[in-house]
C-alpha positions in Angstrom: -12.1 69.0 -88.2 -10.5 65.6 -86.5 -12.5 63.8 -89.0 -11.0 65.5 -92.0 -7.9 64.7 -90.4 -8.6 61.2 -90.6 -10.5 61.0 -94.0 -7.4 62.9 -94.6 -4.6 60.5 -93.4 -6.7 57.7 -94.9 -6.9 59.0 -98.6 -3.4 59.4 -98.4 -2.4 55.5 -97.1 -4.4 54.7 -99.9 -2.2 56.8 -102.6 0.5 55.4 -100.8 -0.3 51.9 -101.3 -1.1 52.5 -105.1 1.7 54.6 -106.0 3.7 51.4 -104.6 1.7 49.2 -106.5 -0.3 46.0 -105.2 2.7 44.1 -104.1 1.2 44.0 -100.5 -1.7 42.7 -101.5 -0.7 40.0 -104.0 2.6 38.6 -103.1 2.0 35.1 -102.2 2.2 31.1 -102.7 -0.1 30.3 -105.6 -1.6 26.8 -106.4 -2.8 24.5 -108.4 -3.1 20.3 -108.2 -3.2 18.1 -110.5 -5.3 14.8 -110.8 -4.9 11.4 -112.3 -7.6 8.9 -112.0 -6.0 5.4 -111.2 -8.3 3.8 -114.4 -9.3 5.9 -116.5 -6.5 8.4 -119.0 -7.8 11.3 -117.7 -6.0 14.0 -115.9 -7.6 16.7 -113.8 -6.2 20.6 -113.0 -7.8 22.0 -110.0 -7.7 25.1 -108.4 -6.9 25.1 -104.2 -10.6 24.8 -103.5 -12.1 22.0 -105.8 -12.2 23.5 -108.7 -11.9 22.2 -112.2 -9.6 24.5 -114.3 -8.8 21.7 -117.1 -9.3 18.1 -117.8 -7.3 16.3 -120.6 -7.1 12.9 -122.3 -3.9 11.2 -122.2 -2.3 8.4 -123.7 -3.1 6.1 -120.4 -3.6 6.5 -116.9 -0.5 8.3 -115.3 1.5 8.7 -112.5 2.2 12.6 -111.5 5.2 13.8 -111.0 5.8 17.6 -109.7 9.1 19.6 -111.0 11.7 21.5 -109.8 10.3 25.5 -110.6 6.8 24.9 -109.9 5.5 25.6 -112.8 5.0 21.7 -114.8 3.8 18.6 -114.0 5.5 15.3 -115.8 3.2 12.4 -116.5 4.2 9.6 -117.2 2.1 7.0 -118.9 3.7 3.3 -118.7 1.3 1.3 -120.8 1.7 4.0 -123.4 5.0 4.6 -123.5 4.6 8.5 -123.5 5.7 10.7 -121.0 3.4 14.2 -121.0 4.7 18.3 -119.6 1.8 19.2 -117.9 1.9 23.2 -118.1 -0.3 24.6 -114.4 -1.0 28.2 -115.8 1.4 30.2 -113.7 3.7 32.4 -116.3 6.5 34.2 -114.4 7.9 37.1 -115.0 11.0 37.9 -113.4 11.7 41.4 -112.1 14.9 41.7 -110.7 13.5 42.1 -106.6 10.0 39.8 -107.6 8.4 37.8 -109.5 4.9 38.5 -111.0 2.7 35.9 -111.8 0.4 35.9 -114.4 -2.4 33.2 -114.4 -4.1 31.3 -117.4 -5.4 28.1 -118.5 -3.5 25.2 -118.0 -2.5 23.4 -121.4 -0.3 20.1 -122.2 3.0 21.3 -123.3 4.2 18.3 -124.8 3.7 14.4 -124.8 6.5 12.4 -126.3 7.4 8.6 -127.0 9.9 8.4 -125.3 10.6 4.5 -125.4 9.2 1.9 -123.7 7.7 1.6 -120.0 9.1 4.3 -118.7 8.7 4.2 -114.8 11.3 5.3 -112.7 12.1 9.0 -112.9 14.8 11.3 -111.0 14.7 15.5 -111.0 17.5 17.8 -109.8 17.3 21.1 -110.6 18.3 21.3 -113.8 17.7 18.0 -115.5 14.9 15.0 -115.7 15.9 11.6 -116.2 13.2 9.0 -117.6 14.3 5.3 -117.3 12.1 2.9 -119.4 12.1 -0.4 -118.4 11.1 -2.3 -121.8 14.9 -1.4 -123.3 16.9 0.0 -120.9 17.2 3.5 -122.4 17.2 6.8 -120.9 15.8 10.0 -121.5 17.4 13.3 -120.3 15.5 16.5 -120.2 17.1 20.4 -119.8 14.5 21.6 -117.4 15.9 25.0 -118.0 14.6 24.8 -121.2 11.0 23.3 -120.5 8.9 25.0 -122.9 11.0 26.1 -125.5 13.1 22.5 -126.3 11.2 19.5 -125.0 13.9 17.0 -126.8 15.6 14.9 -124.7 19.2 13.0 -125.0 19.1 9.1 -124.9 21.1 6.9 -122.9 21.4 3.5 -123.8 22.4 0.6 -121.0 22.1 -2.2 -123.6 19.3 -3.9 -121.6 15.9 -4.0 -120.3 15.4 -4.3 -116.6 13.3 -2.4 -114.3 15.8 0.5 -113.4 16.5 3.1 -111.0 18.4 6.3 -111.9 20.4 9.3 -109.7 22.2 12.2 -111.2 25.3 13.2 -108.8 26.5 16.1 -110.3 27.0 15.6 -114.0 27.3 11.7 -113.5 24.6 8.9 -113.9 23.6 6.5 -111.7 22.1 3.7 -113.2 20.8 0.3 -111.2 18.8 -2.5 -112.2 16.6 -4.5 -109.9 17.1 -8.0 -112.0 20.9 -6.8 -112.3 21.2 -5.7 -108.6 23.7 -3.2 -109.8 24.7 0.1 -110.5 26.7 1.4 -113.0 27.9 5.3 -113.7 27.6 6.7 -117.3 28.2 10.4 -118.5 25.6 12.7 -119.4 26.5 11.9 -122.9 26.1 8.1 -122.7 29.4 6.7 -122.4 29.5 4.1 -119.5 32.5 5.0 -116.9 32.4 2.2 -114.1 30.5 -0.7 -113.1 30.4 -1.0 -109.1 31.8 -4.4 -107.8 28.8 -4.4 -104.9 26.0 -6.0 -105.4 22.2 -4.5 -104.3 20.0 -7.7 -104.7 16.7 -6.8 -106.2 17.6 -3.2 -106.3 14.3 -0.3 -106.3 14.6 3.2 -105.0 16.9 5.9 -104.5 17.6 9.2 -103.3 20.4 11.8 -103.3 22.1 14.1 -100.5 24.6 15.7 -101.7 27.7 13.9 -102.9 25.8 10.5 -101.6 23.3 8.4 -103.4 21.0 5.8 -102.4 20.2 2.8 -103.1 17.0 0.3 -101.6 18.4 -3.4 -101.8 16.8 -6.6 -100.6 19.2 -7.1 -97.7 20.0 -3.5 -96.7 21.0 0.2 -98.7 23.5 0.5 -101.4 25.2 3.9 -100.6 27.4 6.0 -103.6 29.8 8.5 -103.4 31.7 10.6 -105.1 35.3 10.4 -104.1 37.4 12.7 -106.5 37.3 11.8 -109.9 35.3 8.2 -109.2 33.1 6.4 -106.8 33.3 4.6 -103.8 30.0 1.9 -103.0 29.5 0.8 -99.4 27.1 -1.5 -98.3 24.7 -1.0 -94.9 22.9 -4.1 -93.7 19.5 -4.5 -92.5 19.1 -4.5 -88.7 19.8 -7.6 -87.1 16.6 -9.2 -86.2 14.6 -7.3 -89.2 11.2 -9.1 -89.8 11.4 -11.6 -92.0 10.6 -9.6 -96.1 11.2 -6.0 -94.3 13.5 -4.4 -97.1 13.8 -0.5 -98.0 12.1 -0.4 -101.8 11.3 3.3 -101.6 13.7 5.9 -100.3 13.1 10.6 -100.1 15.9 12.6 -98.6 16.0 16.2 -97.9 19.9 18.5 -97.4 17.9 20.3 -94.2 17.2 16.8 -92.5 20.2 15.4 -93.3 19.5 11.9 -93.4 17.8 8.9 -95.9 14.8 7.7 -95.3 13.2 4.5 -96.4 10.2 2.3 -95.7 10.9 -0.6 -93.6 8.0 -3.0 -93.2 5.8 -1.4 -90.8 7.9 1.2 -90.0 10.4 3.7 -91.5 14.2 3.4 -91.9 16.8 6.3 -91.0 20.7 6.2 -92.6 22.8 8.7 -92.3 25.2 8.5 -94.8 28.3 9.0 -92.2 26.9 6.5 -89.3 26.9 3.0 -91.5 23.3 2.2 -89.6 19.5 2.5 -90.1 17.5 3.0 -87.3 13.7 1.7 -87.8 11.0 3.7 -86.6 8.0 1.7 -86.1 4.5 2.7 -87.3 0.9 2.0 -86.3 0.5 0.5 -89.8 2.6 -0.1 -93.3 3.7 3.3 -94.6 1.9 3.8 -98.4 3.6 7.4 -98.9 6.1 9.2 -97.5 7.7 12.4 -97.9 9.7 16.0 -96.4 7.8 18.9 -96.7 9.8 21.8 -98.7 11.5 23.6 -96.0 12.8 19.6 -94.6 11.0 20.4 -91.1 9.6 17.5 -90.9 8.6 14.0 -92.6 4.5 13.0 -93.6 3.5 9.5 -93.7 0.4 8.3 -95.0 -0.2 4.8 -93.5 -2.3 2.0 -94.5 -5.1 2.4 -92.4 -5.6 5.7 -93.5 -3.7 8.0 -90.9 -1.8 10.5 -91.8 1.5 11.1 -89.7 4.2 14.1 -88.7 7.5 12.6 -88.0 9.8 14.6 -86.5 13.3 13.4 -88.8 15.9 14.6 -86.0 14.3 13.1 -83.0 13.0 10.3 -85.3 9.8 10.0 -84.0 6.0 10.8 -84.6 5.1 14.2 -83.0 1.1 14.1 -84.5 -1.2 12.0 -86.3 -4.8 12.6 -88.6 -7.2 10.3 -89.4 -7.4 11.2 -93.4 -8.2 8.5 -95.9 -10.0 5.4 -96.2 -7.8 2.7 -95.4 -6.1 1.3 -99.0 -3.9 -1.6 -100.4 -2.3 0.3 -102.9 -0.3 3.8 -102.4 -2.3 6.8 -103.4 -0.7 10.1 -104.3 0.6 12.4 -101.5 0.9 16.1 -102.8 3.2 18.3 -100.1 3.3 21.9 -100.7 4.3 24.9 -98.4 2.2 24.4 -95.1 -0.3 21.9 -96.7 -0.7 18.3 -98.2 -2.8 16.7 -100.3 -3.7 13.2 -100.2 -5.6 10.9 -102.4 -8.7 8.8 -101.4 -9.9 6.9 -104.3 -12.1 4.6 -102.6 -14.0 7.8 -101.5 -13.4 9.9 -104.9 -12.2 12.9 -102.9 -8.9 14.2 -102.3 -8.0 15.5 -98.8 -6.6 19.0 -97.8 -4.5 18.7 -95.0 -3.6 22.2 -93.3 0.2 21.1 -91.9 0.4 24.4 -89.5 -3.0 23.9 -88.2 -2.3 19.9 -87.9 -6.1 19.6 -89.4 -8.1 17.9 -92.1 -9.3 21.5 -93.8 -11.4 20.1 -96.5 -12.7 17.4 -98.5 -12.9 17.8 -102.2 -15.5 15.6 -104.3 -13.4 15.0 -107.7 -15.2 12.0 -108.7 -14.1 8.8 -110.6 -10.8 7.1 -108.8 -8.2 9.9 -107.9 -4.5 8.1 -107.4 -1.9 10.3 -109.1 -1.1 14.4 -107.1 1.3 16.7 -107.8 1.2 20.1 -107.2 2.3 23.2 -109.2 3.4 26.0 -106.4 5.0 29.3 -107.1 6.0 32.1 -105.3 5.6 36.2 -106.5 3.3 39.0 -107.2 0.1 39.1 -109.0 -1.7 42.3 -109.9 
């Protein structure tokens, strides 16, 4: 009799569960990476574990760029001139309390001309900026639209130079690194103000809020947005930096609060209300840098091939992996929601690093020179 009981009770958990569907079962982070090999134009979609899902021909070897969504990749092919909308395979359907998630092949949406070596990009939430450094232009996408209307508007500086470009709300911020300055323009092209400081050899920038940043030769070039225009301010380099230590590279993240930059063998810290950086020293030159989602914390890949956790409030480094060979070049750092990816393309493998478990979890043989990550991630339901 107790066993009917339980057969019972059992036979009706399951009813249970299907009459609520198989939410329980499938709601989730789901994952994909994609791959670009440093010489050849060949771009790799992998699942989690290794394997390949697609493999496309592109114009010319890319760099990979992940979007705001989850759901695309950009490439962006300098020697080609093209820029490409890698689609992963997650469709999303939106149900008012989830999301389902429907998978399928991944395709290339789109590749487009968009002008001349484009390089630099910037993403915010609802909008991609391409600059392209043989004319000056740039290219604005709607990422709201991404998949229906891949046309973008054109912004046109009047020069070439090898540029850098932040979106503060509906203005542009445009700097040049042979100009050393940055100017503001609308969405719609129309150019509003030049700023009167200068930002010698000018590469790199981020935005927190109503602040952007700028990497300069001989410190950061901070912007913000003071009412109807824009106020520049200057922070130096430390006093007694080593000699050719500039910030060229610069990530920020609203939960950390603060810009951070690389710094010759270490890592530079601004906040934008204390008008100093603070340099965190590293065991070798940071490669790759970058917060994870949530803005927890801060992963460095170094060059001798260690992979670091920095902690971005106490400013200093609170683990360390060996992960790669060590390289020359920087090789593409994929961060997704409690892992990262990292490229070794002396090896041919890319590296799974499992961020809660602080642990190299696997080793996947992709072959050929892997350089470029990004990493489509989504959240919701499949059934």
């Amino acid at each position: 009799m107790r066993g009917r009981k339980v057969a019972f009770a059992a036979v009706l958990a399951l009813g249970l569960a299907l009459a609520q569907g198989e939410h329980a079962h499938g709601e989730g982070l789901f994952r994909r990476l994609a791959v670009a090999d440093g010489k050849e134009p060949l771009v790799r979609v992998m699942s989690e574990d290794g394997k390949e899902l697609g493999r496309f021909t592109v114009p010319s070897p890319a760099r990979l760029y992940p979007l705001p969504g989850g759901q695309y990749v950009l490439a962006v092919h300098r020697d080609a001139g093209a820029v490409s909308f890698l689609f992963g395979g997650f469709r999303l359907e939106d149900h008012g309390d989830h999301r389902d998630v429907k998978e399928e092949n991944p395709y290339v949406a789109a590749t487009l001309r968009t002008g001349p070596k484009p390089t630099h990009i910037f993403a915010n939430e609802d909008t991609l900026a391409v600059f392209h450094d043989g004319d000056g232009t740039l290219a604005l996408f709607d990422l709201r639209r991404l998949g229906l209307d891949f046309t973008p508007g054109l912004i046109a500086t009047g020069r070439a130079d090898h540029g850098a470009v932040a979106l503060l709300g509906e203005a542009v911020l445009v700097g040049g690194l042979e100009s050393g300055r940055v100017e503001v323009y609308t969405r719609e092209g129309r150019r509003v103000l030049p700023l009167p400081q200068t930002c010698p050899r000018l590469h790199g920038e981020a935005v927190l809020g109503e602040v952007a940043a700028f990497g300069c030769l001989d410190g950061v070039l901070l912007v913000e947005r003071r009412g109807q225009g824009f106020m520049g301010r200057k922070v130096a380099n430390p006093p007694g930096s080593p000699e050719g230590a500039r910030v060229g590279t610069l990530v920020a993240h609203p939960r950390a609060g603060v810009f951070v930059g690389n710094f010759g063998q270490g890592l530079a810290f601004l906040k934008p209300g204390e008008g100093r950086m603070e340099v965190l020293p590293l065991p070798a030159r940071p490669l790759r840098f970058g917060f994870g989602p949530e803005g927890e914390a801060l992963y460095v890949l170094t060059a001798d091939g260690q992979f670091h956790k920095v902690d971005p409030v106490a400013r200093r480094v609170v683990g360390s992996l060996e992960a790669t060979s060590p390289l020359d070049t920087a090789p593409g750092l994929a961060l997704g929601h409690g892992v990262a990816y990292l490229a070794d393309p002396v090896r041919g493998e890319v590296v799974r690093v499992d961020l809660e478990e602080w642990k190299v979890a696997a080793r996947l043989k992709v072959g050929g020179m892997p350089l470029g990550l990004a990493l489509f991630e989504v959240e919701g339901v499949k059934h």
